[in-house]
GUTIMI-718433 format. One record per residue: x, y, z of N, C-alpha, C, O in turn. Coordinates in steps of 0.001 Angstrom, whole numbers, plus 500000, padded with zeros to 6 digits. Last residue first. Layout:
<rs>
XYZXYZXYZXYZ...
</rs>
This chain:
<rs>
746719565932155005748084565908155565748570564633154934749712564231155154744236566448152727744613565997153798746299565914154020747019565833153025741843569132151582743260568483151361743490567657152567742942568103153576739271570821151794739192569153151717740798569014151416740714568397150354740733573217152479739719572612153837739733571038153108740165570099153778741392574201150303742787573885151343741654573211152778742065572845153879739230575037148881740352574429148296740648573067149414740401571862149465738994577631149979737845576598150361738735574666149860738708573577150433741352579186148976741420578691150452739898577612150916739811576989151975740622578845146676742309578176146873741682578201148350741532577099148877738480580505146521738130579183146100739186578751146231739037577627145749739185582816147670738508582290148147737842580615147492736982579879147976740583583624144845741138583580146360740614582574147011741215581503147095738831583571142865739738582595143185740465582774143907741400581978143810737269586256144078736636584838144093737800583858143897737879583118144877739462588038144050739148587596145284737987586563145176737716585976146223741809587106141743741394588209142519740492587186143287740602585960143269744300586110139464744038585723140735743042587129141800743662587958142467744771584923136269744358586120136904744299585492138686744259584274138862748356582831135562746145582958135962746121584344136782746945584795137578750686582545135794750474582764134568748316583006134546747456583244133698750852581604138305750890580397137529750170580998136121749369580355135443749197584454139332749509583471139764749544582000138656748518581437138275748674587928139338749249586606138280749935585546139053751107585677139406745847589611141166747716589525140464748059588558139862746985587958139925744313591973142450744371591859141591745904591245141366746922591937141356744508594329144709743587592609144721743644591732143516742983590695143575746724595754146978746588595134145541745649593563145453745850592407145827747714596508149859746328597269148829745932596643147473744897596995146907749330595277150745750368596553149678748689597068149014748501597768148019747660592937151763748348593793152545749385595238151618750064596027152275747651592140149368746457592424149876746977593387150913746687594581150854750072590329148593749280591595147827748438592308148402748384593426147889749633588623150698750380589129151143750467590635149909750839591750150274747370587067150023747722587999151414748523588821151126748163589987151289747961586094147344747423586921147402747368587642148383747309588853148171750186584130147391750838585272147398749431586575147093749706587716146720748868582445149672749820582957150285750031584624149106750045585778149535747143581248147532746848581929149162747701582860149668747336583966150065748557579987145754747714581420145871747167582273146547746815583446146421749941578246147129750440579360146465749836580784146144750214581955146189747693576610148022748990577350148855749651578707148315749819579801148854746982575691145046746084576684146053746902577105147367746580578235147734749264574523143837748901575818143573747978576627144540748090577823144807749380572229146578750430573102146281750042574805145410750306575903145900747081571451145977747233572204146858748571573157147228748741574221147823747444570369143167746183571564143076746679572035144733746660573264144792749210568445143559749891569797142703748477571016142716748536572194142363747964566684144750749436567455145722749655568739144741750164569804145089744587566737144445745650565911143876746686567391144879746340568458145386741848566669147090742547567353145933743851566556145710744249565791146588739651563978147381741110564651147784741371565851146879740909565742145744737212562748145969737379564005146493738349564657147362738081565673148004739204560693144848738330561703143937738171563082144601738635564156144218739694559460146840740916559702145975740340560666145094741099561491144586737383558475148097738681559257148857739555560610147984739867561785148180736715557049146449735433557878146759737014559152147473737330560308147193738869554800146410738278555402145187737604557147145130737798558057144325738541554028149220739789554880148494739288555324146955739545556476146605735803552872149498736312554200150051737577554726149423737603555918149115734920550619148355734406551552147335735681552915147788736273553652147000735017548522150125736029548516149057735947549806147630736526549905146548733441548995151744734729549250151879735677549312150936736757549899150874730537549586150441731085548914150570732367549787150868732499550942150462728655552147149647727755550558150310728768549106150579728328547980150816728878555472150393729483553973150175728291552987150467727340553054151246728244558672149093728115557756150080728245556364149159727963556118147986730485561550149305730096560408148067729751559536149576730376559536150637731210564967148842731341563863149366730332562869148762729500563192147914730840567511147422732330567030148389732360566086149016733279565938149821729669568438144843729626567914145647730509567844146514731416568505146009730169570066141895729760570682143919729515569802144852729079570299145890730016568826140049728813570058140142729053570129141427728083570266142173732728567630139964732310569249139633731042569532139629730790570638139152731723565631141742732786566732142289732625567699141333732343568802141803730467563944139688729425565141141016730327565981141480729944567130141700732011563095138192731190564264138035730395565016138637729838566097138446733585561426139701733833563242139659733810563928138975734535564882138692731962559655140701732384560465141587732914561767141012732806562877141532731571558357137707730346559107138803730913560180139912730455561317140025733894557382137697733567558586136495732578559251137331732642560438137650734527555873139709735434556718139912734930558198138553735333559358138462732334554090139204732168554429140359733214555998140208732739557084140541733180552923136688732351553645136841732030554092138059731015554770137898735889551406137530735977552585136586734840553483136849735082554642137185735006549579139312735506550558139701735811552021139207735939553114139760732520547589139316732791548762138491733474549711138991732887550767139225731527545787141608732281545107140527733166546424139578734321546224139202729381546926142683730984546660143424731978546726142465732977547444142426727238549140141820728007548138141340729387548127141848730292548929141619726019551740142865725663550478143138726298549681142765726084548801143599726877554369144174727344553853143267726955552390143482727612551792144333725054557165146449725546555492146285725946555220144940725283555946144200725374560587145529724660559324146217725402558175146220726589558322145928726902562942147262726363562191146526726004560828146777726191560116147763726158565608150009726823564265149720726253563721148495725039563912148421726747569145149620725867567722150110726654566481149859727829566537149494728265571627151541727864571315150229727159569806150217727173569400151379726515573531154145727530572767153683727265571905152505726136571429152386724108576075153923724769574944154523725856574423153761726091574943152670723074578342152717724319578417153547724404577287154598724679577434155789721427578226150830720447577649152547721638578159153134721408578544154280722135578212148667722011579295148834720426579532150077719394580187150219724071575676148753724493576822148768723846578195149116724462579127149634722103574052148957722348573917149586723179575329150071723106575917151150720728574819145941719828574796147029721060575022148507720950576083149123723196573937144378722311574852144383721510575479145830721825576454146513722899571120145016724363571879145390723783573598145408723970574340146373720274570277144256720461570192145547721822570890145655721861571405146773720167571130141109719746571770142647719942571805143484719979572882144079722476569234140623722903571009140300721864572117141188722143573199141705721813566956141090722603567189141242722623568807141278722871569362142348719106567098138903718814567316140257720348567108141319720033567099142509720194567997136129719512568782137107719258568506138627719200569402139468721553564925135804722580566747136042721631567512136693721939567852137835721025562761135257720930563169136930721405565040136692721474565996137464721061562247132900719788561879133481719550562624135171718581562882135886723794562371132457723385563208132066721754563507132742721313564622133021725055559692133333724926560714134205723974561741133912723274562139134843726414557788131515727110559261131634726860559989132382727615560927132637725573555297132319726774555038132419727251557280132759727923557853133616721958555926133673723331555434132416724403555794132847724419556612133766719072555292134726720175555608135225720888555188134206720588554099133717715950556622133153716805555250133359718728555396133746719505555611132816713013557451135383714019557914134124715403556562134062715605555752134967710881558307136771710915557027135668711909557617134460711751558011133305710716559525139071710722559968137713710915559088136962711415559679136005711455557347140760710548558061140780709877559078139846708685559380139888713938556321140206712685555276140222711303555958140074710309555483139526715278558380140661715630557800139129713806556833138848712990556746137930715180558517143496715002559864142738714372559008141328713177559025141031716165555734144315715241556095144340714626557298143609713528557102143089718825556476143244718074555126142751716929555423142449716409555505141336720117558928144041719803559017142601718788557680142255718067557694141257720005560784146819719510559090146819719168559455145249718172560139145015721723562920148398721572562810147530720948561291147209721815560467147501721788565191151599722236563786150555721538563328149825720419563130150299722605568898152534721565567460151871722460566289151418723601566399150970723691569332156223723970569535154322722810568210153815722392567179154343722296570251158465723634570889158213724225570433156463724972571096155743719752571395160507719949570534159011721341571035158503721459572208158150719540572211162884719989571143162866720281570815161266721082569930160967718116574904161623719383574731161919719786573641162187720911573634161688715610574197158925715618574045160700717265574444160702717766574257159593715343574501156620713556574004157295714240574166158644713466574284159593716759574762154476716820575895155244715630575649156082714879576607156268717069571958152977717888572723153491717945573895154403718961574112155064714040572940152165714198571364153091715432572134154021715284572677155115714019574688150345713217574775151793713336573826152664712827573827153785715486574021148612715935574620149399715104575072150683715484575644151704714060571025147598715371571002148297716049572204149439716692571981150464711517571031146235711839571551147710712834571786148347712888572474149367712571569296143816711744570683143927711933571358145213712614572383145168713629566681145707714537567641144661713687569366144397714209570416144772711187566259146545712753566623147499713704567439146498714291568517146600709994565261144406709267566410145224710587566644146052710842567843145935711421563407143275710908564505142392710964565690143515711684566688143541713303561838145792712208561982145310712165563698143740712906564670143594715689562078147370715296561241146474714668560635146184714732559409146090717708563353149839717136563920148915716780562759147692717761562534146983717640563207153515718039562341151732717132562604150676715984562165150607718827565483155532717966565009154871718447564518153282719128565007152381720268565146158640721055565033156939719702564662156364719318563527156647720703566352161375719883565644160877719813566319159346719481567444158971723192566432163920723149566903162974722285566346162535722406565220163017724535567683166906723864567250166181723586567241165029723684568414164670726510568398169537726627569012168554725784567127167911726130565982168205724941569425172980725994568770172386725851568721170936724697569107170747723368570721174811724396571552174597724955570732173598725793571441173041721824568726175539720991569600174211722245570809174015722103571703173182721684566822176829722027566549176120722326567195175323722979566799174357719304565305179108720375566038178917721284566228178204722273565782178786717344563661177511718471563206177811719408563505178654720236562697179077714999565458176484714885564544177588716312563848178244716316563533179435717257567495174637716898567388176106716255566992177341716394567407178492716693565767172841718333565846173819718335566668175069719025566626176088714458564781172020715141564430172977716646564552173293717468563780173785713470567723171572712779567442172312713614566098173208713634566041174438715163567910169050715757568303170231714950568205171734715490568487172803714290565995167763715536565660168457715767566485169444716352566192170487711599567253167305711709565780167950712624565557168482712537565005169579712600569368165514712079569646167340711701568321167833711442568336169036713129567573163452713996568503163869713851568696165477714614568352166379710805566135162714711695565849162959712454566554163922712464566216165105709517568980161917708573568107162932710098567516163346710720568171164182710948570285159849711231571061161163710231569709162115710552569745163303710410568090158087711620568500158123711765569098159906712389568598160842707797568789157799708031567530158055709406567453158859709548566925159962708209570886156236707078570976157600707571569792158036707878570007159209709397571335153919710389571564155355709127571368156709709278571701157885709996567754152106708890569446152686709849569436153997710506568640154669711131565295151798710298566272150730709340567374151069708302567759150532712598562351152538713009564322152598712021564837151439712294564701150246713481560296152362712543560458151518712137561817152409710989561878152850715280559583155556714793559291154116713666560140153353712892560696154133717130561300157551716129561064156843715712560890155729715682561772154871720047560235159557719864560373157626718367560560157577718038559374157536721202562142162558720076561277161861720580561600160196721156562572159708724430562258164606723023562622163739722382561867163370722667560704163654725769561096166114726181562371165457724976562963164747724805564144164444724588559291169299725152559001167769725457560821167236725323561704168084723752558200171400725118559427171264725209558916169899726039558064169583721216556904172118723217556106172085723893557032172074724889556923172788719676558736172325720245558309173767721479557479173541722435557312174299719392559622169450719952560284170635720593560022172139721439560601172821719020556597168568720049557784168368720537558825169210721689558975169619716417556593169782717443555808170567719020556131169895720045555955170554714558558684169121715063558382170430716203557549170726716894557707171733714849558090166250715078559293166729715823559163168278716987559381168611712920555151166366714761555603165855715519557062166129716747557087166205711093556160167430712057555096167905713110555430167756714015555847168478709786557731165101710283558671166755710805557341167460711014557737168606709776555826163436710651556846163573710954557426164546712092557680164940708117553514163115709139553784163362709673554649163847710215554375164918705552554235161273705327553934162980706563554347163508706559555317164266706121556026158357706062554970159304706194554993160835706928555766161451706997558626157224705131557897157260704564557094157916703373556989158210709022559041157627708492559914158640706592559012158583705625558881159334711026556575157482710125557058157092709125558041158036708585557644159069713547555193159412712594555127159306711811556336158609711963557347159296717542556863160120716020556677160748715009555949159906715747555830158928720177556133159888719345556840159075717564555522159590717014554426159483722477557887162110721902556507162012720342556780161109719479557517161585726208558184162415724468558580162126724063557177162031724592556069161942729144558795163585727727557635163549726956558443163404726872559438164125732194560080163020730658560164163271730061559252162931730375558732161860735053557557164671734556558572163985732786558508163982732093557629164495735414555984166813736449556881166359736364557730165274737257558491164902733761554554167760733938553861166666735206555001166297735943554673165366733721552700170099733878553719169980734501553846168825735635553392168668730522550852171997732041550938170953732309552436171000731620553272171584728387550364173277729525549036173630730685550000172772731853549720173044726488552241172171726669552104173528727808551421173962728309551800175020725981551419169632726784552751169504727217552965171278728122553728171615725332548588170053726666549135169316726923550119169738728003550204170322722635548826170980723483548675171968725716549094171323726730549543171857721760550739168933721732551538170824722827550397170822723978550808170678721507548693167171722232549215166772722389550163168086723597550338168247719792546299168270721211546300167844721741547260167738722863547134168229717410548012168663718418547520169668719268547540169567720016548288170196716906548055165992717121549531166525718047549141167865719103549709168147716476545451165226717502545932164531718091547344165095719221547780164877714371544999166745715880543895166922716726544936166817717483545384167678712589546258165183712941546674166860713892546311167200714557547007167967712362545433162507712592546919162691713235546656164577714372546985164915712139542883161869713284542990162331713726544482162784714822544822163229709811542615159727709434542483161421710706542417161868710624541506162691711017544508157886709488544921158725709992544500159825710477545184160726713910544359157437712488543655156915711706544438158383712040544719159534716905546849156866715967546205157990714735545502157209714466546119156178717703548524154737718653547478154931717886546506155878718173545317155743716322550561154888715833549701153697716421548248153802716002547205153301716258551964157917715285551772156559715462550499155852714840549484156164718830551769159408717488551257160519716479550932159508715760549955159715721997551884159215720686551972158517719717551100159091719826549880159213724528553489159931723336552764160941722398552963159750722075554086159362726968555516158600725245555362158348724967553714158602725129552850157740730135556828159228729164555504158959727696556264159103727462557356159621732942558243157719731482558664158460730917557348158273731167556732157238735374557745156573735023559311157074733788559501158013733567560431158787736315554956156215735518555372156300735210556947157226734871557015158408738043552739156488738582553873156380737525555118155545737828555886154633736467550630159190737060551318158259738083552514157667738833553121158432735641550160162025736658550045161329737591550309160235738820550283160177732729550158161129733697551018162263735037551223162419735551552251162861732472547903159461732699549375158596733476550496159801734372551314159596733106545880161909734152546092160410734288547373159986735326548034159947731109546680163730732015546628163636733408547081162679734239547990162674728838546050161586728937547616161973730482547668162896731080548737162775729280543413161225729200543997160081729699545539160305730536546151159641728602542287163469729614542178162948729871543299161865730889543987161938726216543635164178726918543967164699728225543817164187729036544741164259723309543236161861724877542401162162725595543565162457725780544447161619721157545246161068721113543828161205722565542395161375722638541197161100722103547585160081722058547252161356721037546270161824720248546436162753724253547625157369722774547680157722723145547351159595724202546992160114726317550887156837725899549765157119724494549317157651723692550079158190727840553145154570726540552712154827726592551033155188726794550130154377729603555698154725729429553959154390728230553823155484727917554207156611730563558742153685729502558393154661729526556843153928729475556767152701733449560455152556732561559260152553732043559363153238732532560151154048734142562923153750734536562562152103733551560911151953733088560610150853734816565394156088734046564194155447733671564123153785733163564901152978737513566746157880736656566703156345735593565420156266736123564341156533736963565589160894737196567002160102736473566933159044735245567000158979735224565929164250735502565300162955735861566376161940735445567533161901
</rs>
């Protein structure tokens, strides 16, 4: 898989449903086994979802966001992720790396009950709590399976008793840790959270890119109809890759005459905005 720009979130209580988003134009799905499931539908719902990832091919990564490390659940949902072949786990409510690394040697405990353990995994802790946000970089750096944080602002918001608004401002610190944190775990930059209102396209598209400038590079969905929005934000526009081409190119080729230093589009160009035209040129698409 290449860039990921959305993760959509389906419940795995309707096959139909995981179908469709499989379908999508969706960068990544999330199997939700947590909040989307009632209690007594937890086992149905883990079935359902083994037998999906077993019957299909969805043509892009499946995770499947596991059960509460507090709850009975989890080493279920662990196991049967691994044995469908899914891409990874979402853990909820992420708040210490002890917990973090328990998980962690669970999967690999079953990929290699599976045979399995050469193959590429990933377990995405969801950052959204007080305490996840404080911990973030010990979460991020708790195991090598952990390859970038995601972001849960509802829950976070619920938990600090603070009141989600239209500007955001309520979220800037714990946005700016977890990109923070993630950066300096040397994992991959994180995902933002959910945009809850279908209806608000405007506000879905202001949310998205204000997290794109604190560092985000990707946005999770609760609908299809959210993804070109979420897409279109974290694309770069044709004239930023065109300049970041440009700069790429005519800094090599300075570089090679010994010169790090040069004027691109009338802009200084040395070797941090080098390296930010070519990090650039990884989220652009063909």
């Amino acid at each position: 898989m290449g860039v990921k720009r959305s993760y959509l979130f389906v419940p795995a209580t309707s096959e139909k449903m995981m179908v469709k988003a499989a379908n999508s134009d969706a960068d990544c799905i999330i199997i939700d086994l947590e909040d989307a499931v009632a209690i007594n539908e937890k086992d149905a719902a883990r079935e359902r979802a083994k037998q999906f990832l077993l019957n299909h091919q969805p043509g892009k990564d499946v995770y499947i966001r596991i059960n509460s490390i507090t709850t009975p659940y989890w080493e279920m949902d662990v196991e049967v992720a691994v044995k469908a072949g899914a891409f990874g786990i979402v853990v909820p409510k992420a708040e210490n790396a002890a917990n973090m690394k328990l998980i962690c040697c669970t999967v690999l405990d079953q990929l290699e009950r599976f045979e399995q353990i050469e193959r590429s995994f990933e377990v995405l802790p969801l950052i959204e709590t007080a305490a996840g946000v404080h911990f973030s970089y010990e979460i991020a750096n708790a195991h090598y399976l952990i390859k970038r944080l995601v972001f849960g602002s509802i829950d976070y918001a619920l938990d600090i008793g603070c009141e989600l608004t239209d500007t955001g401002e309520e979220l800037i610190y714990a946005r700016s840790q977890i990109v923070n944190s993630s950066k300096a775990a040397g994992i991959a930059s994180p995902v933002d959270a959910v945009y809850p209102d279908l209806s608000n396209e405007e506000g879905l598209n202001s949310e998205a890119a204000r997290a794109r400038r604190a560092g985000f590079k990707a946005k999770l969905a609760i609908h299809p109809k959210q993804l070109s929005a979420i897409h279109r934000l974290f694309t770069p526009s044709e004239d930023k890759i065109d300049e970041a081409l440009e700069i790429v190119k005519a800094f090599e080729e300075a570089e090679k005459q010994g010169i790090a230093s040069i004027s691109v589009r009338n802009k200084l160009v040395d070797y941090p905005v080098y390296k930010k035209a070519k990090e650039l040129l990884k989220y652009s698409r063909s």
